[in-house]
C-alpha positions in Angstrom: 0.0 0.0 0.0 1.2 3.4 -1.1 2.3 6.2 1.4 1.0 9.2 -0.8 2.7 11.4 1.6 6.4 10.4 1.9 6.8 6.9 0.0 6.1 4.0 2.4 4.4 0.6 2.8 2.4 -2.2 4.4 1.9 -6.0 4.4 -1.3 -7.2 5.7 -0.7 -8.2 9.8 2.3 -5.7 9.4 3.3 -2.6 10.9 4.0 0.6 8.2 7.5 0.8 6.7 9.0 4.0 5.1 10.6 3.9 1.8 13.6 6.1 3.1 15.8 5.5 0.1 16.0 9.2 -1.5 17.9 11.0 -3.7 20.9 12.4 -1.8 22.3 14.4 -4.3 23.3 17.6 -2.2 23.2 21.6 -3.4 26.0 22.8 -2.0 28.3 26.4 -1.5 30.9 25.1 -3.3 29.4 22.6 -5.6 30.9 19.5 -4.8 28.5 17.0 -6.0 28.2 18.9 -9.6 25.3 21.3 -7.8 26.5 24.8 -6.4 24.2 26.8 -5.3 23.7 29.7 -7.4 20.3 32.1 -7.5 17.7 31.1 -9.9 19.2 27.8 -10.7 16.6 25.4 -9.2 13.2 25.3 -8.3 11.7 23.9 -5.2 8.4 22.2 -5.8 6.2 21.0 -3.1 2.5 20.3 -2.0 0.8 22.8 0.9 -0.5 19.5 2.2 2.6 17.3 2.6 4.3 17.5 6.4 7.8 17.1 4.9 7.2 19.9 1.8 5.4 22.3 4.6 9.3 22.0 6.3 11.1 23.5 3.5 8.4 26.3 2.4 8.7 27.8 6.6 12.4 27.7 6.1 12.5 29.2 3.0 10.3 31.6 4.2 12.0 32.1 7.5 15.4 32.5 5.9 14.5 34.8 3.3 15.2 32.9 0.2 12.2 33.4 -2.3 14.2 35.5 -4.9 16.9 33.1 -4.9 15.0 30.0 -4.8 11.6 29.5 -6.8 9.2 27.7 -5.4 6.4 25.4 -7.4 3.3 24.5 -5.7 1.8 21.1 -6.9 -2.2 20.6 -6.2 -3.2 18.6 -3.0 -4.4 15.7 -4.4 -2.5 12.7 -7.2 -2.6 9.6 -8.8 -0.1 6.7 -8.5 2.3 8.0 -10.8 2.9 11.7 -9.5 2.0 14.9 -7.7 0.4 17.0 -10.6 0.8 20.6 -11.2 -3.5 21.0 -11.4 -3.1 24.4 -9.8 -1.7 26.1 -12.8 -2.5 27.7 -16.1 -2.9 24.5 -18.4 -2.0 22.2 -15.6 1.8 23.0 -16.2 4.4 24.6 -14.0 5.5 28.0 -15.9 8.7 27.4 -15.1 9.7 24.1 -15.4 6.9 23.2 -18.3 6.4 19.7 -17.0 2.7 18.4 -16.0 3.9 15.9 -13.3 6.6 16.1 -11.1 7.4 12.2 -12.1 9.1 14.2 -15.5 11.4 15.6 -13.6 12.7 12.9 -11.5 12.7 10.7 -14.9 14.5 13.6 -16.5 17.5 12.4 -14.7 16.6 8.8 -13.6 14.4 7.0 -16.7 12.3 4.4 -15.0 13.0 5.7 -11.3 11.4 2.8 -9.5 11.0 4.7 -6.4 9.1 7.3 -4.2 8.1 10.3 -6.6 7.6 12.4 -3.2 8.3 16.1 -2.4 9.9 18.7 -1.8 12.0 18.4 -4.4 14.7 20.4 -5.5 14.9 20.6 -9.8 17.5 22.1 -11.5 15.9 24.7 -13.8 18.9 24.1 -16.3 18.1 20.5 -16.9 14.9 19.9 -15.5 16.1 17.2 -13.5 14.9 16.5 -10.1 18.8 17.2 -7.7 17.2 15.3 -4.8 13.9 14.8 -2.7 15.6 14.0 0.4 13.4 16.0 3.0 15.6 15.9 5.9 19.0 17.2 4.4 17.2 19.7 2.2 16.1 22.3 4.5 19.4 21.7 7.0 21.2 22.8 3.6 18.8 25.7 2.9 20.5 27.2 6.6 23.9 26.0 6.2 25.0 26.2 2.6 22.8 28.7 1.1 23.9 30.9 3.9 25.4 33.8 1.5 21.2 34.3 0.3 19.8 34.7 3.5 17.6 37.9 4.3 19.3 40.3 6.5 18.1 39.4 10.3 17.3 35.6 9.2 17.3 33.2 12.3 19.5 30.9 13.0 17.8 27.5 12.5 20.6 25.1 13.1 22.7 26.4 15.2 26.6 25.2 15.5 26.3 25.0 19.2 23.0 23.4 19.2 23.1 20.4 16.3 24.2 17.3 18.0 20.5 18.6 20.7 18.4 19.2 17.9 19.7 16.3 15.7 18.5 14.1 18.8 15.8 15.9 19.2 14.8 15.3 15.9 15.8 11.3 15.2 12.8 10.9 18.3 10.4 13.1 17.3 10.9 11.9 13.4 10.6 7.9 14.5 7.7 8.8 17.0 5.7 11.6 16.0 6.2 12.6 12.3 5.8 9.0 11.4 4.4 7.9 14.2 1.2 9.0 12.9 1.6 6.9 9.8 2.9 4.1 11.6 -0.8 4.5 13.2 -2.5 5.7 10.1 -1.1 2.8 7.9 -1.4 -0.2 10.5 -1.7 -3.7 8.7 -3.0 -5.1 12.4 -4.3 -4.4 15.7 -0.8 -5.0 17.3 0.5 -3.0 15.3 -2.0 0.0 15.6 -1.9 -0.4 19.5 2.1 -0.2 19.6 2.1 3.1 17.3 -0.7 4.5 19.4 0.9 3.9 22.0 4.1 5.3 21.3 3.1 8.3 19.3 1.8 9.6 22.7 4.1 8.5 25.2 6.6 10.9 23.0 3.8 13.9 22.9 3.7 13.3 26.8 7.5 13.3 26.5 7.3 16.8 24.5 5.0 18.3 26.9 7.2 17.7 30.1 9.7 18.9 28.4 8.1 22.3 26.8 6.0 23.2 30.2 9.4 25.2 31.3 10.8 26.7 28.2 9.2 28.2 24.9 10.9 26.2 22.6 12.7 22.7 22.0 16.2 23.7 21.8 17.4 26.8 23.4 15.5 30.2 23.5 14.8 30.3 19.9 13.3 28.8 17.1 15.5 25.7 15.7 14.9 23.2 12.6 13.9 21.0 15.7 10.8 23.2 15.9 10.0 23.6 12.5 9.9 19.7 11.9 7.4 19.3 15.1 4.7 22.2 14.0 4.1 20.2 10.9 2.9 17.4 12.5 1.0 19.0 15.0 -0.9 21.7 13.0 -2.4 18.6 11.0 -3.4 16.5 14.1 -6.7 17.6 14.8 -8.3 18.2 11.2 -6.0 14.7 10.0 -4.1 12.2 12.5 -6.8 12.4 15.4 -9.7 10.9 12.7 -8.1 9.8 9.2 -5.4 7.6 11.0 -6.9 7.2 14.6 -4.7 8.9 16.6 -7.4 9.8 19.1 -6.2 9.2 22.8 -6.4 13.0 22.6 -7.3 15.8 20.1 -3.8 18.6 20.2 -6.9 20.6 21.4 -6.4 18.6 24.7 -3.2 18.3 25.4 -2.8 22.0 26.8 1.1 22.6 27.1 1.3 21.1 23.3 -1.5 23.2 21.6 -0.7 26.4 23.2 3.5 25.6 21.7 1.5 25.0 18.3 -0.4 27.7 18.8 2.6 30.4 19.5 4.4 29.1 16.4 1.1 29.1 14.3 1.1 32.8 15.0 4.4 33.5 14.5 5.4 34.7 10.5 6.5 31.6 8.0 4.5 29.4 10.3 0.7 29.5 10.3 1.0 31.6 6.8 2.0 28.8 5.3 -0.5 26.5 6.2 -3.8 26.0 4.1 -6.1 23.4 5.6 -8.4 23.0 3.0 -5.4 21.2 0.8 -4.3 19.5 4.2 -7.9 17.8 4.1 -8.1 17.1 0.6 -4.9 15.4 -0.1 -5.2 12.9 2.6 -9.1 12.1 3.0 -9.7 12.0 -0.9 -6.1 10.4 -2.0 -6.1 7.1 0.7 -8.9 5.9 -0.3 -8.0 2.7 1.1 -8.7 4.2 4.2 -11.2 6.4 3.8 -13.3 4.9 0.6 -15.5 7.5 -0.2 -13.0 10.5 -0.5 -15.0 12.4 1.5 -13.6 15.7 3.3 -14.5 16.3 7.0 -16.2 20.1 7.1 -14.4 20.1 10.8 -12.4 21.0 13.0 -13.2 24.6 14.0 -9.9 26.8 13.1 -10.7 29.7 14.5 -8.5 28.6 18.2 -5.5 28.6 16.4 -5.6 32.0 16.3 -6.5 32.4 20.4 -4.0 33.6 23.0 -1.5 30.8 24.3 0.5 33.1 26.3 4.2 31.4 25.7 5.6 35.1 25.9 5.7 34.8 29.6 8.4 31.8 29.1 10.6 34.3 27.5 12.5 33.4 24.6 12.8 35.5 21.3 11.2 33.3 18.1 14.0 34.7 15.7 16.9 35.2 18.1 19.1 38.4 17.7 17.5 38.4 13.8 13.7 39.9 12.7 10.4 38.1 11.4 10.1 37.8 8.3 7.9 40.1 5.2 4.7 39.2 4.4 4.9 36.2 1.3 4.8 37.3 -2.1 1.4 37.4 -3.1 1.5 34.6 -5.8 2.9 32.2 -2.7 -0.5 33.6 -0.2 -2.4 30.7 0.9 -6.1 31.6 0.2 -7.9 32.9 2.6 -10.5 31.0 2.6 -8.0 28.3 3.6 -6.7 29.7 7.0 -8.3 31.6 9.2 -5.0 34.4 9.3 -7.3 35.9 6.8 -10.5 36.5 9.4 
């Protein structure tokens, strides 16, 4: 069975397994793998409703690269074969031309046998997909691309910080970002009852450890952060219902929603969220889980945009640097798709 959001599978009486064999091709400052980085060179596509796309738009966002980096937005839903570019003129990317993302990737791998997954990083110059691998790509966005960042960009990986936040991060990944599909994607009860479990012994974990202190990893906003929000801001309308994650709604787990809460509000968070894509892609594409495709009206958005009072924990979101500008307008989710617009 197909993991339409990340590549993964399950055997009947099995527990989920992710397909973690990506493309590891990395852009780097000094171009040692035959990619340097270089302004309008590649193009980042991605889908509003994927977890591990929604990483790499906040960074970008937070760092300041749109002018450097393009970004392509595919639709919410797909077939087997490839996300599909259904939200443009003629169903094409204008830059890259291509329909499906799948013609990039077989661009530079005829017949890739794999995940056809995002974000993905294309190189405008080829049109051949660089790599797809979700972790490494936004770590290099703060580390090699350094030279593009917007004056007063945070500092999302921090030298002093990694080895914390790369711990942080293997935890949170195994329990929590995939937690929820290791839940979602079950092949048996045994299986479904050790994710659950699991999956919230780790948000109980994250709550202890966030009742004292605003963020995970210091007294900013880190990558370790960035890759937790995802996975909470689709809990409620998603994980709680679609893939039974419902010991608790994040609307009950107090220390946790107000965290999601203060980073929803914070600029290249919530304005990068669009829940109507959220609940399309997963309720109308798994059909093997929910049949009839069809998309929940709730939850209730408007609490995301309630007081969670974090300031008092002190901290400063951006560190020494400022938030970032408003998005350019072509990148603006709708407004009827978050309620930042009410």
């Amino acid at each position: 069975m197909a993991d339409a959001s990340g590549g993964g599978y399950v055997s009947p009486g099995s527990e989920f397994s992710r397909d973690m064999r990506y493309i590891a091709t990395r852009i780097t400052a000094d171009g040692r793998e035959g990619y340097p980085v270089e302004p309008g060179r590649y193009r980042l596509v991605v889908s509003r409703a994927c977890p591990w796309a929604n990483r790499a738009i906040i960074v970008r966002r937070l760092l300041g690269l749109e002018d450097v980096l393009s970004m392509g937005i595919a639709g919410p839903t797909h077939d087997e074969r490839s996300w599909i570019f259904d939200l443009d003129p003629a169903g094409r990317d204008p830059v890259l031309g291509i329909e499906r993302l799948q013609q990039a990737y077989f661009a530079r791998f005829p017949g890739y046998d794999k995940g056809i997954t995002v974000p993905a990083m294309v190189d405008i110059t080829t049109g051949e997909v660089v790599t797809n691998d979700f972790a490494q790509i936004t770590l290099d966005l703060s580390t090699e691309w350094r030279a593009y960042h917007r004056p007063g960009a945070p500092e999302l990986y921090p030298e002093q910080h990694r080895q914390e936040i790369d711990q942080v991060n293997k935890v949170v990944f195994a329990d929590i970002n995939n937690g929820v599909y290791r839940a979602g994607f079950a092949g048996s009860q045994d299986a479904y009852d050790k994710a659950h479990t699991r999956l919230f012994h780790r948000l109980d974990w994250l709550s202890q450890r966030l009742e004292n202190q605003r963020y995970l990893i210091g007294e900013t906003i880190t990558e370790a952060d960035i890759r937790l929000f995802t996975t909470l801001v689709r809990f409620d309308p998603v994980y709680h219902g679609h893939f039974k994650c419902n010991r608790s709604k994040l609307t009950e787990i107090p220390i946790l929603w107000a965290y999601a809460r203060d980073l929803f509000q914070t600029p290249g968070f919530g304005d990068t969220i669009d829940f109507d894509h959220i609940k399309r892609h997963y309720y109308q594409v798994h059909r093997d889980i929910n049949p009839t495709g069809i998309v929940p009206a709730g939850p209730d958005l408007d609490g995301w945009l309630t007081a969670h009072d974090r300031e008092k924990l002190g901290g400063r979101p951006f560190g020494t640097g400022t938030p970032p500008p408003p998005p350019p307008p072509h990148e603006a989710v709708p407004a009827d798709h978050t309620p930042l617009s009410a």
